[in-house]
C-alpha positions as CSV (number, residue, x, y, z in Angstrom):
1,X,-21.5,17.3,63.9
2,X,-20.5,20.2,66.7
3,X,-19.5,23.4,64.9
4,X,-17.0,23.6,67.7
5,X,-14.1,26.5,66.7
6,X,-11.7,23.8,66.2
7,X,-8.7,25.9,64.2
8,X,-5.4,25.2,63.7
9,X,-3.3,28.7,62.8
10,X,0.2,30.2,63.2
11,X,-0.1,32.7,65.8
12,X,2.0,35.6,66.8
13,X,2.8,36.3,70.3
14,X,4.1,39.2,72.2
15,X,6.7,38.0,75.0
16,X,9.0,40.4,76.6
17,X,11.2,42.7,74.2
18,X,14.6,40.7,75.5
19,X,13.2,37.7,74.0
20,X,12.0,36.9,69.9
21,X,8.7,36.3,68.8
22,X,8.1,32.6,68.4
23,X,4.8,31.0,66.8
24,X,2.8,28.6,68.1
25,X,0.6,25.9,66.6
26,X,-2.4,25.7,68.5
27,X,-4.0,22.1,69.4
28,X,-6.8,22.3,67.4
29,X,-7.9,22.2,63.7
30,X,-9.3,24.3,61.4
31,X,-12.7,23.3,59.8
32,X,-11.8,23.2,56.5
33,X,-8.6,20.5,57.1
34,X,-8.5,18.8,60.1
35,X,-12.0,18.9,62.1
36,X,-12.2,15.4,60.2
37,X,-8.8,14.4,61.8
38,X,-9.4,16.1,65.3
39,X,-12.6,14.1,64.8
40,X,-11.1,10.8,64.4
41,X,-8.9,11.4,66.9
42,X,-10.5,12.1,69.7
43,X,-12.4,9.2,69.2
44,X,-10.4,6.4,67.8
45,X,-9.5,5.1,70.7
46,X,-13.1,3.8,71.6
47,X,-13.9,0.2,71.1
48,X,-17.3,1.7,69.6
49,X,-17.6,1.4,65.9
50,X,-16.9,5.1,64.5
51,X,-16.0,5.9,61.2
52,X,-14.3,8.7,59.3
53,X,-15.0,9.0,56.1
54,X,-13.3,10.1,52.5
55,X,-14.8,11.7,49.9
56,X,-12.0,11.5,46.9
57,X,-11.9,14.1,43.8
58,X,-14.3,11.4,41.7
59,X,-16.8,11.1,44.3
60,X,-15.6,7.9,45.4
61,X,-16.2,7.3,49.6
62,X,-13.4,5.3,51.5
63,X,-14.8,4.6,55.1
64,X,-11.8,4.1,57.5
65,X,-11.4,4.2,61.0
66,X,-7.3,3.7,60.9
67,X,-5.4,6.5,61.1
68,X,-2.5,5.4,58.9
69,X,-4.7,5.2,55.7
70,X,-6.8,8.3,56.5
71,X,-4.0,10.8,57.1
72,X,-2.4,9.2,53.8
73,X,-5.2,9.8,51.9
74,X,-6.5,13.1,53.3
75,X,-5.2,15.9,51.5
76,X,-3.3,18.5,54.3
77,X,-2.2,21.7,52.8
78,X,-1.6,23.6,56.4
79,X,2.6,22.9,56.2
80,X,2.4,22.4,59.9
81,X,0.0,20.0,60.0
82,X,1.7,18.1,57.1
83,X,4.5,17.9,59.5
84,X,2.9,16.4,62.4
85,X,0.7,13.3,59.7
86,X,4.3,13.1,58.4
87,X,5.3,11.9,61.9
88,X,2.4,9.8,62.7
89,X,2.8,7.9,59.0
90,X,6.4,7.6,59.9
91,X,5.4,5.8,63.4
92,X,3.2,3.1,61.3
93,X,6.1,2.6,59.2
94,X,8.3,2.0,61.7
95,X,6.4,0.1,64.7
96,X,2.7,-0.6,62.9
97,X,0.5,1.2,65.3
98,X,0.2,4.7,67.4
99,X,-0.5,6.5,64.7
100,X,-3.3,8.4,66.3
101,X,-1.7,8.1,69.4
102,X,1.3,10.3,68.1
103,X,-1.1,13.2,66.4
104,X,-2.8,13.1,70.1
105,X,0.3,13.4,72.1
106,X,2.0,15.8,69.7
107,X,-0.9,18.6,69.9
108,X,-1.5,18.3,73.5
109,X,2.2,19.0,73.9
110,X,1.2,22.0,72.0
111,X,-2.2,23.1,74.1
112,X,0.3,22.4,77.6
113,X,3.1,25.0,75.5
114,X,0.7,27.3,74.8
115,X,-0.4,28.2,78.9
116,X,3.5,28.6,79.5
117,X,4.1,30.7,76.7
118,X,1.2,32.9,77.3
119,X,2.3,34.0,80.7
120,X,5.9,35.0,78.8
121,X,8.3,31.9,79.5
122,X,10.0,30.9,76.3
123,X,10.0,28.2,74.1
124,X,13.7,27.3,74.7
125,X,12.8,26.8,78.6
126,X,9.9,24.0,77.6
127,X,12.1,22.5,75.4
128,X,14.6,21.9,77.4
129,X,12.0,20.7,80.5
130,X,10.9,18.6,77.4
131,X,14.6,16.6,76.7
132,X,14.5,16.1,80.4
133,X,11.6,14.3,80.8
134,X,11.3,12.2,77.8
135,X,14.5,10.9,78.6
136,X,13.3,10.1,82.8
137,X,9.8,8.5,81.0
138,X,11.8,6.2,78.6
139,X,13.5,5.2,81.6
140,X,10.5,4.3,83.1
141,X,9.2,2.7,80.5
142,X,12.4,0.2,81.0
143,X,11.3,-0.3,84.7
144,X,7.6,-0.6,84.1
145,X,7.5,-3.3,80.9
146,X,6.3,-6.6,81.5
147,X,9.0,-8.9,80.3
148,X,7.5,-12.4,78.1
149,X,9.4,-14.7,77.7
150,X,9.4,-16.4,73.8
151,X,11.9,-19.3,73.2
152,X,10.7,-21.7,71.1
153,X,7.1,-21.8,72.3
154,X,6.0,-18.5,72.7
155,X,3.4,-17.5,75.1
156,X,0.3,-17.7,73.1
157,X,-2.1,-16.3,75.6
158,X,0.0,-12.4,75.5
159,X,0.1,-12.6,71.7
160,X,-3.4,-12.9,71.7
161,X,-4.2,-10.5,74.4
162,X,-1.7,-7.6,72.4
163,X,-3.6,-8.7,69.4
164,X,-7.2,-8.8,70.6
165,X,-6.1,-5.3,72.0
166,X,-5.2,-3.8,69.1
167,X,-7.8,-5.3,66.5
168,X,-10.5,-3.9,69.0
169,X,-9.8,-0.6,68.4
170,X,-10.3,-1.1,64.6
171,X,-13.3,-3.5,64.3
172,X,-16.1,-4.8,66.3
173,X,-15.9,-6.9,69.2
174,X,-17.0,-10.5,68.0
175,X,-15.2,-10.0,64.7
176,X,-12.0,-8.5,66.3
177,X,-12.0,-11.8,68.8
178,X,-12.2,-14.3,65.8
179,X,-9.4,-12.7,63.7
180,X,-7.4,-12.7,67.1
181,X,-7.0,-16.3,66.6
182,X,-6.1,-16.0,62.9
183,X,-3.5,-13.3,63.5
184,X,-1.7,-15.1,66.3
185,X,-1.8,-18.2,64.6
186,X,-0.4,-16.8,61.2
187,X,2.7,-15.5,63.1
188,X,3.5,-18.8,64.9
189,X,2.8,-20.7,61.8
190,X,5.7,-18.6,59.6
191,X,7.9,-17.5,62.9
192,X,11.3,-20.0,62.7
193,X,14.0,-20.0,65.6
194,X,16.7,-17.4,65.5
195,X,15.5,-15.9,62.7
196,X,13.8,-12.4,62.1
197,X,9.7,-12.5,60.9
198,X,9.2,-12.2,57.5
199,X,5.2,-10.9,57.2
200,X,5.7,-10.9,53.6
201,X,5.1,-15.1,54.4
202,X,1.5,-14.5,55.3
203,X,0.1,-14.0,52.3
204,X,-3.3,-11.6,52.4
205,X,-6.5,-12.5,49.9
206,X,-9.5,-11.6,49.4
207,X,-12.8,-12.6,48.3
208,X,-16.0,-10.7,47.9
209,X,-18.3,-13.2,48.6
210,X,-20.4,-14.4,52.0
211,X,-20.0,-12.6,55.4
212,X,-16.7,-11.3,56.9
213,X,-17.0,-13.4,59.7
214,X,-16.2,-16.2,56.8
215,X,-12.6,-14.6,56.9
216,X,-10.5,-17.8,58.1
217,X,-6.8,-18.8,57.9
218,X,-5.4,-21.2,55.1
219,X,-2.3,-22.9,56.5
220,X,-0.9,-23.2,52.9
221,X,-2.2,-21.1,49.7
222,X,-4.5,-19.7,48.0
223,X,-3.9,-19.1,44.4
224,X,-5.6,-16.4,42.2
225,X,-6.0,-18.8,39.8
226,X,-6.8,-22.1,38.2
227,X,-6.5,-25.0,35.8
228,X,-6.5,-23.8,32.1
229,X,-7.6,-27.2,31.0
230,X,-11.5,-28.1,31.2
231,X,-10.5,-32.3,31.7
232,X,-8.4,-31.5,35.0
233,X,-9.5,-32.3,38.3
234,X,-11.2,-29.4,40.2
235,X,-10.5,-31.5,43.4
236,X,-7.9,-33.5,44.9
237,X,-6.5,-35.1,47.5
238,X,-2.6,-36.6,48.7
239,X,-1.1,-34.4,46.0
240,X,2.7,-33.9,45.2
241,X,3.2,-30.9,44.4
242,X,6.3,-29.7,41.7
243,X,7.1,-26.3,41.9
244,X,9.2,-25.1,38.7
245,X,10.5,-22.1,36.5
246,X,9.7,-23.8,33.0
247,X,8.6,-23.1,29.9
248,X,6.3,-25.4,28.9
249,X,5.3,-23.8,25.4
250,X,6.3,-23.7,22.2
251,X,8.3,-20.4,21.6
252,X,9.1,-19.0,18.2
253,X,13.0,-18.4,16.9
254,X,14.0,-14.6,17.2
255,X,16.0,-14.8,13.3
256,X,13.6,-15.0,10.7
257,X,13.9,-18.5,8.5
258,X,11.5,-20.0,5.9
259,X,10.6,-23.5,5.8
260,X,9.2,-24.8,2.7
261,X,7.8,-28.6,2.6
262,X,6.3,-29.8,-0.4
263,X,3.5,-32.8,1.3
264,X,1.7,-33.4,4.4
265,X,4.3,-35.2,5.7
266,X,7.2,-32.9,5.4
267,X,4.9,-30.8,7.2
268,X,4.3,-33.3,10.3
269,X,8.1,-33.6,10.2
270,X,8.5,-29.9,10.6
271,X,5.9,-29.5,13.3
272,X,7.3,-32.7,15.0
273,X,10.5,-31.0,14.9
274,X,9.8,-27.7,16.6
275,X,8.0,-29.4,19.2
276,X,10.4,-32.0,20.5
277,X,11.7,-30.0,23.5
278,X,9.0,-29.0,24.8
279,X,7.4,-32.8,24.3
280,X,10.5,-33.9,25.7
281,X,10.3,-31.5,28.8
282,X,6.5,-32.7,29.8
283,X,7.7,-36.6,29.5
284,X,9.9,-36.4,32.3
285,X,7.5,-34.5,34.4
286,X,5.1,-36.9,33.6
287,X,7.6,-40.1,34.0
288,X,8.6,-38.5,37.8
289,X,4.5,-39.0,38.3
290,X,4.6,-42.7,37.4
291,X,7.5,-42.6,39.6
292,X,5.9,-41.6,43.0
293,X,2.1,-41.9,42.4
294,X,2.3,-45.4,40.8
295,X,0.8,-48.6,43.1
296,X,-1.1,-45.7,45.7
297,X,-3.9,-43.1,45.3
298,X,-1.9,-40.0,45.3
299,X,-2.2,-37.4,42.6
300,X,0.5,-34.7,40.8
301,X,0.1,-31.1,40.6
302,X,2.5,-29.1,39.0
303,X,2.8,-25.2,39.7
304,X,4.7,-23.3,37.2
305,X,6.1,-19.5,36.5
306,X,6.5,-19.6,33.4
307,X,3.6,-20.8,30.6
308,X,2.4,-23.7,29.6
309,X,0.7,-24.7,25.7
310,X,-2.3,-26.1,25.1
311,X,-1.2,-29.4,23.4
312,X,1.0,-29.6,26.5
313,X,-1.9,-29.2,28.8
314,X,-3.8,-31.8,26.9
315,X,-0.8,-34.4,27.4
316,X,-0.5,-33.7,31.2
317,X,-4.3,-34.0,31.5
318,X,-4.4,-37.4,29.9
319,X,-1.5,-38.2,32.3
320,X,-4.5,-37.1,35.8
321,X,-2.3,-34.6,36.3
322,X,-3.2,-30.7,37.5
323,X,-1.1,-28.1,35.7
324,X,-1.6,-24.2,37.0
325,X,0.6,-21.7,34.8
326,X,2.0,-18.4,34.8
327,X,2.0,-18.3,39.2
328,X,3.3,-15.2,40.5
329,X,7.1,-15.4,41.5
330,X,5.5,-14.2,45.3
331,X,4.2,-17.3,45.3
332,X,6.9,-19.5,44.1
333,X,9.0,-18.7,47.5
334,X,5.9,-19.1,49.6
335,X,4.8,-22.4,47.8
336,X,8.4,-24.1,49.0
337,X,7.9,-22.3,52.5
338,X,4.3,-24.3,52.3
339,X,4.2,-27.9,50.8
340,X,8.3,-27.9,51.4
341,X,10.6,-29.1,48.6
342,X,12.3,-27.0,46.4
343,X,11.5,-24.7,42.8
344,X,13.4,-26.4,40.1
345,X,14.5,-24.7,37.2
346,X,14.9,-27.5,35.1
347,X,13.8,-30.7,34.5
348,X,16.6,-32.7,33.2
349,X,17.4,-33.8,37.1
350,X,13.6,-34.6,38.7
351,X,13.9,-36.6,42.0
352,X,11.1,-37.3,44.6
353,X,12.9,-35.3,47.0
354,X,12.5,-31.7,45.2
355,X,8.1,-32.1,45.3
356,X,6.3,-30.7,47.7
357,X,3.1,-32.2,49.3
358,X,0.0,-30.9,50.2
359,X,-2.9,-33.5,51.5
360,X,-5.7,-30.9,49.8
361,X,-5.5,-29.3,46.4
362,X,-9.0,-27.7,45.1
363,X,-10.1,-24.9,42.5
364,X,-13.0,-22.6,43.8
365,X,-15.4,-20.8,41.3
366,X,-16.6,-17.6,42.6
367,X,-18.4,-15.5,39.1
368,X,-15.6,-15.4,36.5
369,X,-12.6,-15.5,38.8
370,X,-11.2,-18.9,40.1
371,X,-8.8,-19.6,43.0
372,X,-6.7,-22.8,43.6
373,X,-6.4,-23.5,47.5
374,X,-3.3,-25.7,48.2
375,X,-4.3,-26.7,51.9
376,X,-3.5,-29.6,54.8
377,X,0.1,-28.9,54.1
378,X,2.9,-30.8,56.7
379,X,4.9,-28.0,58.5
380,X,3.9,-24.7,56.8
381,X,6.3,-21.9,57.3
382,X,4.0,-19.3,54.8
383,X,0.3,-19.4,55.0
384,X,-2.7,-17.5,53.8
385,X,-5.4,-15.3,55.5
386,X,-8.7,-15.4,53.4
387,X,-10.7,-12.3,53.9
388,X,-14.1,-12.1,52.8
389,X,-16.8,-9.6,52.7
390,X,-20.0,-8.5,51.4
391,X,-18.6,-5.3,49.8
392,X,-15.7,-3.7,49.3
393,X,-15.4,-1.5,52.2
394,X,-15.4,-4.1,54.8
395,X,-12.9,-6.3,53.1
396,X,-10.6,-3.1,53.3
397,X,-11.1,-2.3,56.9
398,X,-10.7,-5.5,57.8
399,X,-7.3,-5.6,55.9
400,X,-6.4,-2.8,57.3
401,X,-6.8,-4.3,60.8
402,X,-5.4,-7.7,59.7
403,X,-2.1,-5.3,58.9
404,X,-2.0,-4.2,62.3
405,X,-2.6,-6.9,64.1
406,X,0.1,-8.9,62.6
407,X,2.8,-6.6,63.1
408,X,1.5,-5.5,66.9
409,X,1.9,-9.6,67.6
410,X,5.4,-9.5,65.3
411,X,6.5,-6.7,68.0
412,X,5.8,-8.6,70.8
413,X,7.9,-11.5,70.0
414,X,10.7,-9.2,69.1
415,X,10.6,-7.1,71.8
416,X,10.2,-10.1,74.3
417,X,7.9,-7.4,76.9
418,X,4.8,-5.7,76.7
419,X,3.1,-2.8,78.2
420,X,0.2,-2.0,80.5
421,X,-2.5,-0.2,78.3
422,X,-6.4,1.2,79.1
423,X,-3.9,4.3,80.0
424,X,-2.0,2.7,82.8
425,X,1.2,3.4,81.6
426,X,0.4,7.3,80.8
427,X,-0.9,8.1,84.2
428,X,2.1,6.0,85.9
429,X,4.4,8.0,84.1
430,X,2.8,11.2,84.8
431,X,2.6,10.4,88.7
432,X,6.6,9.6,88.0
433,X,7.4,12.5,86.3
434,X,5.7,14.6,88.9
435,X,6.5,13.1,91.9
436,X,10.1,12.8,91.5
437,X,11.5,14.0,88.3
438,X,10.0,17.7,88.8
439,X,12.1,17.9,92.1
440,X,15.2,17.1,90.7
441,X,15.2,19.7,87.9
442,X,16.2,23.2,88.9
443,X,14.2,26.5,87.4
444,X,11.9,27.3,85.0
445,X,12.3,24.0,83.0
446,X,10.4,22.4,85.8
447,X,7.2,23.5,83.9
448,X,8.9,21.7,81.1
449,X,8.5,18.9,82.8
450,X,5.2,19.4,84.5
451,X,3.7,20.4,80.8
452,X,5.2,17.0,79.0
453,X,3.9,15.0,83.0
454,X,0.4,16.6,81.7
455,X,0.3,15.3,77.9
456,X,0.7,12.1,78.9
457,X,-2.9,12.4,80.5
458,X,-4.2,12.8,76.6
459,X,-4.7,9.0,76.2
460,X,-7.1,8.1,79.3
461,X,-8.8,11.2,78.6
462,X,-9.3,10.4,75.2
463,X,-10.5,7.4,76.3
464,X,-13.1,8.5,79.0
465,X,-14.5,11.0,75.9
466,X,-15.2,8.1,73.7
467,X,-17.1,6.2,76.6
468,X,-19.3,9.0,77.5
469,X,-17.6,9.3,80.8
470,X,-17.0,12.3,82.8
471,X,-12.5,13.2,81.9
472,X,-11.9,14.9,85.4
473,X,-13.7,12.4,87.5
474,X,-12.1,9.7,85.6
475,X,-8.4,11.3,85.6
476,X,-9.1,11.9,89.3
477,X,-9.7,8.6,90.4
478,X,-6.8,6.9,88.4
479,X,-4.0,9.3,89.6
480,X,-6.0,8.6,93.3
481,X,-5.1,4.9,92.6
482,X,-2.1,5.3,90.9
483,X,-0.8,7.4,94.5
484,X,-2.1,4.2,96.9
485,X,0.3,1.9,94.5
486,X,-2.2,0.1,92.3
487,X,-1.2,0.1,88.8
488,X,-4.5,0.5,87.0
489,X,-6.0,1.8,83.6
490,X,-9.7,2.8,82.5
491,X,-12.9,0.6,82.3
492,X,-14.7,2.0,79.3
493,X,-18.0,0.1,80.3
494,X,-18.2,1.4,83.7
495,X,-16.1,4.4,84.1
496,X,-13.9,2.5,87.3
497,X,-10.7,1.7,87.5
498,X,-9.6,-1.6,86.4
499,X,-6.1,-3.6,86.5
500,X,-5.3,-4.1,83.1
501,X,-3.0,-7.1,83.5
502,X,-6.2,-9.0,84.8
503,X,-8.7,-8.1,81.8
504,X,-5.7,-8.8,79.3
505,X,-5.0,-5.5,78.2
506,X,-1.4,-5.0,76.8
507,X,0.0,-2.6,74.1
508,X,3.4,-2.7,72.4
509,X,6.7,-2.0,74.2
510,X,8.3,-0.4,70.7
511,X,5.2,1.5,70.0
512,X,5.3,3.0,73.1
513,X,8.7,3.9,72.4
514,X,8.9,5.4,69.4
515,X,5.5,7.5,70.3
516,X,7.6,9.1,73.6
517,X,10.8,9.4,70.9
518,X,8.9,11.2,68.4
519,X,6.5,13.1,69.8
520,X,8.5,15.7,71.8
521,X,10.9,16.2,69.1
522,X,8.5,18.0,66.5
523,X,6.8,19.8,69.5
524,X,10.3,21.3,69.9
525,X,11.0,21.7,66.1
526,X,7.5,23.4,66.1
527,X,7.9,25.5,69.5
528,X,11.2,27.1,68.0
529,X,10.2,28.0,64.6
530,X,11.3,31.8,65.0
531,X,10.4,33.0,61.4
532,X,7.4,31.6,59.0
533,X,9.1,32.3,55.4
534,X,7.7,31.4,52.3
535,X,9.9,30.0,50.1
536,X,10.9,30.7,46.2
537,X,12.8,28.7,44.1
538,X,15.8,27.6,45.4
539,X,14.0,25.0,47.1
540,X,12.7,23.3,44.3
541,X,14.2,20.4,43.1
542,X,16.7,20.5,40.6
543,X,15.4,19.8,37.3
C-alpha cells in the first residue's frame, strides 16, 4: 500500500486582514481514518475486482467494495469527515447509488477551493461561483438526458444496460451480466401500471450452498421453511394454494377452571370437547379440497400465520394435503401478490375463488434448514431472487449489488430518461460550464465557476486511475472530442474515447441529480465554517 501523505486536517489560513480566517478541509485523508476510504474511492469506479476491507472490534473481516455499507460501518471520528459519509449515506438513501461518486466530487470541490483560497480570494466568492454553476449544470443536465419512453412495455434493452452498468462496478463481469437479467426481470415481474414500485415485492434469499453463479430468480416464493409433518408431500405439482390467518391449535382458557371426570370416558368427552373448534375449523378446509381437487390430479397446500397442532397436522396429512405454519406476515402479502387469491381470516366462508394456484410446490433440504419454493405461478406481481454462495462474504456482496441494481433499474422507469456515463456527462458539463457559463458571470466568482467546471473532471479521471491509463492524456483527448461535437466517455480497456450510447453505457438521471444537488452544498457549509468550537453540554440531548 503507498505511504502516500494522504491527510485530512482543519487548516488555518492567513488571507488579508479585511477578511476572517476561514478553514479549509483539505482533499485528502489522514492515515489513521480515511486512507481506507480515499483508497476505495479512487478506485471504485473500476470494473476490476478491488476490495476494501473491515476489520470489526471482534476481529471479524467484512470484505466490501460498496461504498454505502463501508462508510456505515467504518468508524469516522474526524467531525468533518463524518459530515461528508453523512452525505454520501444520505444519497444511497435517497436515489440507491453515487455514493462514492458524492465523497469524490465533494473533496475535489475542496482541492479546486483550496488554489483559490491560497492566493487570498475568499470563501464567500467560491460559493457564490458555486450556486451559479450548479444551477447552469442541472440545467444541462435537463438538455443532455436521454428521454425512454416506458408505458406499458418498458424498454427492456435500457433497463438492462442501466443495470449491467451499475452491477459492473460492484462484481465481476460474467457474474454482473447474469444477475442483469435477474434484476430487470424482478422489476417487470412486480412493476403494475400507474402505480409506484414497491421493492419490498422482490423478496431477497439466500442460501449458502453451490456457486454464486447458481443465484437465479424464482417468479413466486421461497419460504424459509417447511412441512412439520414427516407423511406430507415434499413435492407437488397443480397446487391450490389457501393462504389464511388461522389458528389451527388447540389454545388453553386464560381463567383457571378444574375439570374432574371420574372414567375414561368422561375424559374422551372432555378432550372431545375442547377440541371441537379446532376439528371443526380443519373439516372445512379439508371439505373446500374435496371441493376443487376431486375428479383431477391437483393437490392442496395451505399456508398459514398463525400455528397449527400436531393432531391437526395428522388429519390434514391423511387428507394429501401440505400444511406449512407459522409464515411470516412479509410473506402473507407477497404470497397473494404471487399465486393470486386472497388471505382469509376465517374459515367459516371458503370459496374456490379466494385460493391461489401455483403449478410447482416443493420443500428443499439443505443441512438442518428446509425451504419451501412455491414456483410456476400465473401472473406473479412479488417474486424471489435466490442468492447462493460458497461463503458468506460473497453472498453479501452479491446482495449488496442485487440492492443496487434493483433500485438503479426502479430509477429508470421512474424517471422515464437516462444519462450518458464512462464520464460523458462530467466532461460535457465542464466544456458547458466553461465555454459559456464563465462568460456570463461577472468578477471574481467566475473562478467559482471555473473551480466547480474543474470537479466535474474527478469522475473520468478516476476512471483513467483505475485502468492504469495516463489522467492528462486521457482528460485531454475527451475535452479535444467533446470541442469537435462528439459526445463521448472513456474506454477503460484501451484508453480511447468511446461513444457511450453505442457500448450501452447509461447511469441514472436522479442519481446524477442529487450528486450535483448535494455535493456543492456541504463544500459551501464546509468553505464557510469561520470558527472550529468544541462544544459542552448544552448540546447534548436532553435527558
Amino acid at each position: 500500500m503507498p505511504q502516500r501523505g494522504c491527510k485530512m486536517f482543519l487548516r488555518q489560513i492567513s488571507v488579508p486582514k479585511e477578511q476572517s480566517k476561514c478553514y479549509l478541509i483539505s482533499l485528502f485523508f489522514s492515515f489513521d481514518f480515511s486512507f481506507l476510504l480515499f483508497f476505495f474511492d479512487f478506485y471504485i469506479f473500476s470494473q476490476f475486482f478491488i476490495l476494501c476491507r473491515l476489520v470489526g472490534g471482534a476481529g471479524d473481516i467484512k470484505l466490501t467494495k460498496d461504498g454505502n455499507t463501508l462508510l456505515k460501518e467504518m468508524q469516522i471520528q474526524n467531525p468533518t469527515a463524518i459530515m461528508i459519509a453523512r452525505t454520501a449515506v444520505a444519497q444511497d438513501d435517497i436515489s440507491g447509488d453515487g455514493t462514492t461518486s458524492t465523497v469524490l466530487f465533494i473533496g475535489e470541490l475542496m482541492k479546486q477551493s483550496e488554489r483559490c483560497i491560497d492566493e487570498g480570494m475568499h470563501p464567500r466568492v467560491l460559493v457564490d461561483g458555486f450556486e451559479i454553476a450548479k444551477r447552469a449544470t442541472l440545467q444541462f443536465l435537463e438538455k443532455f438526458k436521454t428521454p425512454v419512453v416506458m408505458g406499458n412495455e418498458p424498454d427492456k434493452e435500457i433497463l438492462k444496460m442501466v443495470a449491467r452498468t451499475t452491477l459492473r462496478t460492484k462484481l465481476y463481469e460474467a457474474l454482473a451480466d447474469q444477475l442483469t437479467d435477474i434484476v430487470v426481470n424482478g422489476i417487470l415481474c412486480i412493476r403494475k401500471p400507474e402505480e409506484a414500485i414497491d421493492l419490498f415485492m422482490v423478496e431477497i434469499m439466500h442460501m449458502r450452498h453451490k456457486f454464486d453463479a447458481d443465484t437465479r430468480l424464482v417468479e413466486g416464493l421461497v419460504l424459509d421453511h417447511g412441512s412439520r409433518h414427516p407423511d406430507m408431500k415434499r413435492h407437488a405439482e397443480n397446487c391450490h394454494i389457501l393462504t389464511c390467518n388461522v389458528s389451527l391449535e388447540y389454545e388453553k382458557s386464560e381463567i383457571n377452571a378444574g375439570f374432574f371426570y371420574s372414567n375414561a370416558e368422561q375424559r374422551e368427552a372432555m378432550v372431545t370437547a375442547e377440541r371441537r373448534q379446532v376439528d371443526e375449523r380443519v373439516k372445512k378446509i379439508i371439505e373446500l379440497k374435496h371441493k376443487v381437487c376431486s375428479g383431477n390430479d391437483s393437490n392442496f397446500v395451505v399456508i398459514n400465520q398463525k400455528g397449527i397442532d400436531p393432531p391437526s397436522l395428522d388429519m390434514l396429512a391423511r387428507e394429501g394435503i401440505i400444511a406449512l405454519r407459522r409464515a411470516k406476515r412479509r410473506n402473507m402479502e407477497r404470497l397473494v401478490l404471487a399465486c393470486g387469491g386472497e388471505a382469509v381470516n376465517s374459515v367459516d366462508d371458503l370459496t374456490p375463488e379466494s385460493l391461489g394456484w401455483a403449478g410447482l410446490v416443493y420443500e428443499h433440504v439443505l443441512g438442518e434448514e428446509k425451504y419451501t419454493f412455491v414456483e410456476n405461478v400465473k401472473n406473479p406481481h412479488s417474486c424471489t431472487i435466490l442468492i447462493k454462495g460458497p461463503n458468506d462474504h460473497t453472498i453479501a456482496q452479491i446482495k449488496d449489488a442485487i440492492r443496487d441494481g434493483l433500485r438503479a433499474v426502479k430509477n429508470t422507469i421512474e424517471d422515464e430518461s437516462v444519462v450518458l456515463g464512462a464520464g460523458a456527462f462530467e466532461v460535457a458539463a465542464r466544456q458547458y460550464l466553461v465555454n459559456e457559463v464563465k462568460k456570463t458571470v461577472k468578477g471574481r466568482a467566475q473562478l467559482g465557476v471555473e473551480a466547480f467546471a474543474d470537479a466535474l473532471l474527478v469522475v473520468p479521471k478516476t476512471l483513467a486511475e483505475n485502468s492504469g491509463l495516463d489522467t492528462q492524456d486521457v482528460i485531454i483527448a475527451l475535452k479535444g472530442e467533446h470541442d469537435r461535437g462528439n459526445i463521448v466517455g472513456l474506454n477503460q480497456n484501451t484508453g480511447e474515447p468511446l461513444d457511450p450510447q453505442m457500448e450501452g453505457i447509461f447511469d441514472n438521471y436522479s442519481v446524477k441529480r442529487q450528486i450535483i444537488n448535494s455535493g456543492p452544498v456541504i463544500a459551501s457549509q464546509l468553505l464557510l465554517v469561520d470558527e472550529v468550537i468544541r462544544a459542552g453540554r448544552n448540546m447534548r440531548k436532553p435527558t
